[in-house]
Each structure stands twice: as structure tokens, then as C-alpha cells.
N, CA and C atoms as an extended XYZ file, in Angstrom:
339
Properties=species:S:1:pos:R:3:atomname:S:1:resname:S:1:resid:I:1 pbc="F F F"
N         7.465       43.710      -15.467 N   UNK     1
C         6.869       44.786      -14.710 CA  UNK     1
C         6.290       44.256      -13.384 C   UNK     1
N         5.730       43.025      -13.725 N   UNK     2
C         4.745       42.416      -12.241 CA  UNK     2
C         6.179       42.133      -11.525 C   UNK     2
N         7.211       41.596      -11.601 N   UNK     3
C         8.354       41.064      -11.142 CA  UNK     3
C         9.007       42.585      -10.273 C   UNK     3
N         8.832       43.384      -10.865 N   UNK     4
C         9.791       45.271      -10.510 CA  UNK     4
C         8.439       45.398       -8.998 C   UNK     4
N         7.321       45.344       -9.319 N   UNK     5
C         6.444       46.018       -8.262 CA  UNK     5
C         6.370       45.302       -7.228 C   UNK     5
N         6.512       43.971       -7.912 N   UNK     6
C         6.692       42.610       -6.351 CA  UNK     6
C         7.956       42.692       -5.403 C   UNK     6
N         9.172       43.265       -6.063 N   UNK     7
C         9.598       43.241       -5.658 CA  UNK     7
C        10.174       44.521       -5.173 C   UNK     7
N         9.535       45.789       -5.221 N   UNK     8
C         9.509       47.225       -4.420 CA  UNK     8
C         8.448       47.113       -3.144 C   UNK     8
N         7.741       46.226       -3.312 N   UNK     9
C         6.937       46.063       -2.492 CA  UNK     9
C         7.473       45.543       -0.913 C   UNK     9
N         7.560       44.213       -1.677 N   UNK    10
C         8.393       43.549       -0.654 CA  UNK    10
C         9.833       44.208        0.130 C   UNK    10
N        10.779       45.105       -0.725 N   UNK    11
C        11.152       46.185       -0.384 CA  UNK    11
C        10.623       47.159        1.221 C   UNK    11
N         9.414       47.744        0.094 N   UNK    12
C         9.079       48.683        1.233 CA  UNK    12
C         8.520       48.012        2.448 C   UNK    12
N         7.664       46.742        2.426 N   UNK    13
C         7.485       46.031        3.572 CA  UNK    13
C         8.843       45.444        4.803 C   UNK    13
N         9.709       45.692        4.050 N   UNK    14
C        11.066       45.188        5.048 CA  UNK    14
C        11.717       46.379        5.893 C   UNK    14
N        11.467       47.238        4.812 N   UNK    15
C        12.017       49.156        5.297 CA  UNK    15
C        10.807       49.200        6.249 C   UNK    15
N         9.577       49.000        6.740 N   UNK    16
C         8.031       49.869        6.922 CA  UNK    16
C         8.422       48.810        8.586 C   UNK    16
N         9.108       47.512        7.793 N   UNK    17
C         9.047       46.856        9.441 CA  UNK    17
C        10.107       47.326       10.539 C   UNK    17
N        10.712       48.271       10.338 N   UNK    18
C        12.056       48.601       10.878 CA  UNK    18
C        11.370       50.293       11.426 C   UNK    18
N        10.679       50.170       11.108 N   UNK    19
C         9.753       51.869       11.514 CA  UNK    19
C         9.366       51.606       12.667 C   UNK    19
N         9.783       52.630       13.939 N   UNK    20
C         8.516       52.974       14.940 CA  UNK    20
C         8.306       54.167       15.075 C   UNK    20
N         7.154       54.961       15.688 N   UNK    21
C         6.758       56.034       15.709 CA  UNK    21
C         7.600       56.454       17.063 C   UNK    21
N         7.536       57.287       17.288 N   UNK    22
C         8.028       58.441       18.404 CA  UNK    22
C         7.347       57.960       19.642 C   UNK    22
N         5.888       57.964       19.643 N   UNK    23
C         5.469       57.242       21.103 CA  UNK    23
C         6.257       56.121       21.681 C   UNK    23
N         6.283       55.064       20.565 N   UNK    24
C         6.460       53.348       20.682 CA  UNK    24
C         8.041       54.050       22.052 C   UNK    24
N         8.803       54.994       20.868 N   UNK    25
C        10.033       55.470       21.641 CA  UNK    25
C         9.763       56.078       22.886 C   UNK    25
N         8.916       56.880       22.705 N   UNK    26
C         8.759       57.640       24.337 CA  UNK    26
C         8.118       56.877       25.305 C   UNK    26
N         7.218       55.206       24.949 N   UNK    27
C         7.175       54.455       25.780 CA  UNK    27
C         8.328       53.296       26.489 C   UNK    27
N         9.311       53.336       25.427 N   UNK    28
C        10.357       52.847       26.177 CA  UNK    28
C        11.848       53.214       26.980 C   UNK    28
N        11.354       54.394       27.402 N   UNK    29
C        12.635       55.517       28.211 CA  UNK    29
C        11.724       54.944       29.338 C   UNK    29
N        12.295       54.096       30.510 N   UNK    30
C        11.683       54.581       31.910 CA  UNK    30
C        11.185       55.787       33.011 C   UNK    30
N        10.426       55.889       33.064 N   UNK    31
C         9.876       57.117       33.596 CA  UNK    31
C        10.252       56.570       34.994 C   UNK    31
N        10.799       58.447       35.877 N   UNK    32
C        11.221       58.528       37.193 CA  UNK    32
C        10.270       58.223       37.933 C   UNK    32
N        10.629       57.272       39.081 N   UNK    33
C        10.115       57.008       40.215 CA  UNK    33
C        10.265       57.254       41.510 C   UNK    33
N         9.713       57.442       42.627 N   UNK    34
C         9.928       57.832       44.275 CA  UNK    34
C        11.025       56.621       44.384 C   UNK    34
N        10.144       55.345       44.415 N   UNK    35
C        10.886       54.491       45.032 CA  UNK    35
C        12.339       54.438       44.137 C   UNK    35
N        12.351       54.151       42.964 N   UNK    36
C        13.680       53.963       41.837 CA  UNK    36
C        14.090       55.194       42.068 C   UNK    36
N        14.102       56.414       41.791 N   UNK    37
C        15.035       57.298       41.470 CA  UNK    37
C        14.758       58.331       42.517 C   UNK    37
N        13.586       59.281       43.349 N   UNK    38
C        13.802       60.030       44.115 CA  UNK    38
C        14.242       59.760       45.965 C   UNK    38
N        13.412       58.673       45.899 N   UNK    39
C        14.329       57.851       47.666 CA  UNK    39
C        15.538       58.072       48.139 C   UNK    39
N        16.233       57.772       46.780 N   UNK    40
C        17.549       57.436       46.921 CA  UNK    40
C        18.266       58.490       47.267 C   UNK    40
N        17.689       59.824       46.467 N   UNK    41
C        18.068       60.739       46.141 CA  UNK    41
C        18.142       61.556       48.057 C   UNK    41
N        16.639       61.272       48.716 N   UNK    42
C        16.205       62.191       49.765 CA  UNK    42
C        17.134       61.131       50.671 C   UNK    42
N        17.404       60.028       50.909 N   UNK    43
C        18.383       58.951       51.917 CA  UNK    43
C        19.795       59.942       51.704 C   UNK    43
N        20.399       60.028       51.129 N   UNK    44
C        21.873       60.583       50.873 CA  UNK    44
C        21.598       61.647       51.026 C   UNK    44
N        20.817       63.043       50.326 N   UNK    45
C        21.335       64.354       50.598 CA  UNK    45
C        20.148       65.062       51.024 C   UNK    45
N        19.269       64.252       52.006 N   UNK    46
C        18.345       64.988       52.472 CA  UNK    46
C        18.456       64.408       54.736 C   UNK    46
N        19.083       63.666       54.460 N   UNK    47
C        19.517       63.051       55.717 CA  UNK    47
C        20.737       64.044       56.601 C   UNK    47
N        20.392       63.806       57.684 N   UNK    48
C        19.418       63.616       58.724 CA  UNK    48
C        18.106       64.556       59.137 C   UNK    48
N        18.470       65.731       58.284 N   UNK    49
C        17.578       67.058       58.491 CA  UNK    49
C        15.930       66.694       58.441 C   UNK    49
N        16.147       66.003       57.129 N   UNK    50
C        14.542       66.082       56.722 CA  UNK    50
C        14.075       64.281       56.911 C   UNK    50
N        15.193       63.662       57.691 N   UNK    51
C        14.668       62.275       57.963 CA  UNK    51
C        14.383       61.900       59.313 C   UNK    51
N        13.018       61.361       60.201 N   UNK    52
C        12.690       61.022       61.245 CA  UNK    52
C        13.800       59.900       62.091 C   UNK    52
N        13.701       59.713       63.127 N   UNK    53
C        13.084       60.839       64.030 CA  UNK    53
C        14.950       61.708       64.144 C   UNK    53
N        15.722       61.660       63.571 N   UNK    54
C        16.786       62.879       64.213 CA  UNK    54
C        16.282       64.161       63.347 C   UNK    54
N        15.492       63.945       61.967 N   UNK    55
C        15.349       65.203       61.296 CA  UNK    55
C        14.701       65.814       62.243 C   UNK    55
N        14.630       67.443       62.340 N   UNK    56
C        13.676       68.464       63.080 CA  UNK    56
C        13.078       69.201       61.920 C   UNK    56
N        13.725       68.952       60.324 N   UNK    57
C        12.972       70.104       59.759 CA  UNK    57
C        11.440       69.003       59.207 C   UNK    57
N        10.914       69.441       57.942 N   UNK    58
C         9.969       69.044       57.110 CA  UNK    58
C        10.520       67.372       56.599 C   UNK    58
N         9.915       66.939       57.641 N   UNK    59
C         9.684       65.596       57.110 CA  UNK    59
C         9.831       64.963       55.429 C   UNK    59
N        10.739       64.199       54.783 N   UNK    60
C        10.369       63.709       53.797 CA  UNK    60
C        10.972       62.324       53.578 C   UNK    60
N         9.948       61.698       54.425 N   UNK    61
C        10.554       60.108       54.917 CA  UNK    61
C         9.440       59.720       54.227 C   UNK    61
N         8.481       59.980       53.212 N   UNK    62
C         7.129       59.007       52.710 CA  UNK    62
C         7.097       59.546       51.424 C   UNK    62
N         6.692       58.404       50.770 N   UNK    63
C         6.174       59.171       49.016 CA  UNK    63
C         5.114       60.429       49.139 C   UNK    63
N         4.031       60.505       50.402 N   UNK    64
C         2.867       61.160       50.358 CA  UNK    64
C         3.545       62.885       50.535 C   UNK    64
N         4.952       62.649       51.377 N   UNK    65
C         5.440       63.998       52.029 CA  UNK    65
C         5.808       64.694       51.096 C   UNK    65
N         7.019       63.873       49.805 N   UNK    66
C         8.132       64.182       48.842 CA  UNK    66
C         6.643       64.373       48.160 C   UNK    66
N         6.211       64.239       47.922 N   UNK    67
C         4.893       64.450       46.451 CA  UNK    67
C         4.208       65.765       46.807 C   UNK    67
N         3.756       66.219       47.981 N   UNK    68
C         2.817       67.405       48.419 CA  UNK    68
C         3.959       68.335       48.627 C   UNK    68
N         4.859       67.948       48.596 N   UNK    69
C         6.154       69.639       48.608 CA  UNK    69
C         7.181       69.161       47.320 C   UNK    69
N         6.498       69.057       46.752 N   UNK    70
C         7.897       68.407       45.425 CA  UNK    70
C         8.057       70.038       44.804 C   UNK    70
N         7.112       70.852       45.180 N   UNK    71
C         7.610       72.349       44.205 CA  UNK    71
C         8.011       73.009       44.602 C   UNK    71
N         8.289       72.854       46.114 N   UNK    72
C         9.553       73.953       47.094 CA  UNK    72
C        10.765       73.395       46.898 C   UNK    72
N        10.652       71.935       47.249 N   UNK    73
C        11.746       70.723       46.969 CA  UNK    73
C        12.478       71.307       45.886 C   UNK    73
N        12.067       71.522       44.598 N   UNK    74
C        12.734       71.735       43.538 CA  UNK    74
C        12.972       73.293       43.505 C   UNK    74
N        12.250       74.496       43.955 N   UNK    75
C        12.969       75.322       43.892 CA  UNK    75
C        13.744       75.455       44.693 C   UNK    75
N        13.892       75.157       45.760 N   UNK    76
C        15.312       75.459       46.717 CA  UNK    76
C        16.522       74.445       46.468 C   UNK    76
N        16.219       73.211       45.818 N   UNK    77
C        17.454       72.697       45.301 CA  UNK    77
C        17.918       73.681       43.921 C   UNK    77
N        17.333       74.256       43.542 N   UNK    78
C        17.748       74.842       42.335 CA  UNK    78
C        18.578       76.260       42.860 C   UNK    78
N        18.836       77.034       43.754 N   UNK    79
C        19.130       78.215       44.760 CA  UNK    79
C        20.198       78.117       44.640 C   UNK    79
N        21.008       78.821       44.547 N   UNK    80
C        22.523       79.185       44.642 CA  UNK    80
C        22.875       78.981       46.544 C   UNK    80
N        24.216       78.163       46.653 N   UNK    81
C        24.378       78.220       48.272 CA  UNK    81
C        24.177       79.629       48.895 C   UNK    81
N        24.853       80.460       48.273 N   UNK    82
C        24.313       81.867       48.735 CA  UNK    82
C        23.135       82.363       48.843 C   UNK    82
N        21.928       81.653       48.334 N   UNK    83
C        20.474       82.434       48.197 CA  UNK    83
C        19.923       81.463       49.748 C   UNK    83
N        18.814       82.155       50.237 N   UNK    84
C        17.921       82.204       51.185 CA  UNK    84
C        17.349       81.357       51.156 C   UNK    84
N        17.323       80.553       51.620 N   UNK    85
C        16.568       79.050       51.539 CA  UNK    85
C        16.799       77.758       50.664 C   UNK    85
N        18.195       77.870       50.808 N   UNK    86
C        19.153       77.015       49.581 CA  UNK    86
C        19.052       75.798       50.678 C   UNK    86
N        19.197       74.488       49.645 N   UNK    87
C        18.802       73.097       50.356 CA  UNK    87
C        19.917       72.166       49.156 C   UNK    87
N        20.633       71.427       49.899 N   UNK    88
C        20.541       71.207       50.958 CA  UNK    88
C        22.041       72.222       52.082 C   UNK    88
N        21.027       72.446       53.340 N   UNK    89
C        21.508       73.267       53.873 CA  UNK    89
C        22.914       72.765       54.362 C   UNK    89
N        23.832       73.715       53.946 N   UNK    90
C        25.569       73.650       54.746 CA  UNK    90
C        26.364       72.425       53.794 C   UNK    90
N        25.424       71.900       52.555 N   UNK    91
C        26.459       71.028       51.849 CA  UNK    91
C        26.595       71.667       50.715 C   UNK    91
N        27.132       70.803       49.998 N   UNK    92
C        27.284       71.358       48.475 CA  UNK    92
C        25.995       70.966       47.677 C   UNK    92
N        25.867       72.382       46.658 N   UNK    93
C        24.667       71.996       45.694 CA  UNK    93
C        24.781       70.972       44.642 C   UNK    93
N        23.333       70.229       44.555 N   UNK    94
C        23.263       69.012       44.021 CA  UNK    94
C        23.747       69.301       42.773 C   UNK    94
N        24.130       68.392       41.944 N   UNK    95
C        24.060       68.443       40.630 CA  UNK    95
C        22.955       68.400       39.776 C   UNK    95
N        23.061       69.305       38.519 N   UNK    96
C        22.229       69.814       37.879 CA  UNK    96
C        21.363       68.520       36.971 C   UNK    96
N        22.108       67.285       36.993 N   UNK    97
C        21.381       65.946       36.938 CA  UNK    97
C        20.524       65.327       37.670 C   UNK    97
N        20.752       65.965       39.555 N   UNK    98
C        20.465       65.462       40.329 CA  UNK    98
C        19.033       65.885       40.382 C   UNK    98
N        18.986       67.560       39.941 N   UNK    99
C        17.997       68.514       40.043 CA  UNK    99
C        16.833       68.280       39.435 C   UNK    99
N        17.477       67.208       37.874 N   UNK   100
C        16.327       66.948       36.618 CA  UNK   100
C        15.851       65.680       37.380 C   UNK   100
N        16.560       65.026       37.899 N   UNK   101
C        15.295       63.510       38.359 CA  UNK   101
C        14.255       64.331       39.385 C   UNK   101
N        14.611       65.127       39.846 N   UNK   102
C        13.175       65.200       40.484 CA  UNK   102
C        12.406       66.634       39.423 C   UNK   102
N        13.119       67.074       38.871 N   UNK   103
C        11.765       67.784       37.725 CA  UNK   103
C        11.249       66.772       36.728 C   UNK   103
N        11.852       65.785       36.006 N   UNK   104
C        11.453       64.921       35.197 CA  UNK   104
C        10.134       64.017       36.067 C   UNK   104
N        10.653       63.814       37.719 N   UNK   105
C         9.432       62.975       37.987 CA  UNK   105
C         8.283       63.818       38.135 C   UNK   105
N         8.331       65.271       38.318 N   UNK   106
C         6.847       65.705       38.590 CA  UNK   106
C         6.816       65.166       36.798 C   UNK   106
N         7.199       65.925       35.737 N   UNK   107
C         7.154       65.755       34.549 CA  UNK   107
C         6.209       64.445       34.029 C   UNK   107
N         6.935       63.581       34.600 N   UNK   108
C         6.282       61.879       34.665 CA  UNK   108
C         4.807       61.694       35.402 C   UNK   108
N         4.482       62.498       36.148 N   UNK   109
C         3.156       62.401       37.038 CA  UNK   109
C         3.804       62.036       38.228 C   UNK   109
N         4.572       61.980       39.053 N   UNK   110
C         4.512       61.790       40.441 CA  UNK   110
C         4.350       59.644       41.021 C   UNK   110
N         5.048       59.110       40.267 N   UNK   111
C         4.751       58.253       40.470 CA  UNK   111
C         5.678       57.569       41.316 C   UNK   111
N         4.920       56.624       42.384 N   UNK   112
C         5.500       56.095       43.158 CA  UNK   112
C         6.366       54.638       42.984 C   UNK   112
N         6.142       54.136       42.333 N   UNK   113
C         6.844       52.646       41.697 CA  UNK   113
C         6.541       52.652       40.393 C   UNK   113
């Protein structure tokens, strides 16, 4: 009997070490960043419009700019080319992947690196 429990034990200690909780997991997905994932994003399909000095519209050449309009940012990328204030203007609409890195980063807190 002492031999059966020693060794369910030892059992469940080998199964219990192979366990992580859901946080441990949700701390190891990288969370979106300005510099890693939205930069990149405003260099390619926000250029030249919204980049100094040839842009003329709303500036979003700084983390401080992309962060204080990140909720127009995202609804007008979300706009059908046909709707009124669709961005980016005269190209094709981003992809619907493209759309989640910048909802996931407000999601994330807005972080810059």
C-alpha cells in the first residue's frame, strides 16, 4: 500500500510539473509595440501623407502623435474605401490583420518598446 501511494504521488508530482496556469501563458505572447509592430506599420502605409516634412495632413512621425489619435487611427482604417474619411486615402484598405496590431496595441496599453 505505502509502495501504490509513493508511487501516485510521485506520479502526480511529474503530471503537476508540466502544468501552467493561463497567465504564465498570457505572459508569454509578446505584447504590440510602437516601435516593434506599429512604426512599421505608419512608415509603409501612412507615408508620405501623415509623414514630415512632405506629409501636410496629421502628423504621425512620434510615438506621442500615434498614441493621442490611436482612436480615429483605428476607426478610419476600419472604413470601407467608399466611406468618408477612409485612410489610407487613394490606396487599398489595410488588412484586417493589419487593423488588429493596432487594436491589440491600444489592448496592450499603448506601449512604446
Amino acid at each position: 500500500m505505502k509502495r501504490i501511494c509513493t508511487m501516485l504521488i510521485l506520479g502526480m508530482a511529474f503530471v503537476l510539473t508540466f502544468c501552467t496556469s493561463s497567465q504564465k501563458l498570457a505572459n508569454k505572447v509578446p505584447k504590440v509595440t510602437y516601435m516593434a509592430n506599429i512604426e512599421p506599420i505608419i512608415s509603409t502605409s501612412c507615408s508620405p501623407c501623415h509623414i514630415p516634412p512632405k506629409g501636410n495632413k496629421e502628423p504621425y512621425n512620434t510615438y506621442a502623435a500615434v498614441k493621442s489619435d490611436v482612436d480615429e487611427i483605428i476607426r478610419r482604417v476600419k472604413l470601407n474605401p467608399t466611406d468618408k474619411g477612409f485612410m489610407p486615402m487613394k490606396h487599398p484598405k489595410l488588412s484586417d490583420s493589419t487593423v488588429n496590431v493596432f487594436v491589440q496595441w491600444k489592448a496592450d496599453g499603448l506601449l512604446e518598446k
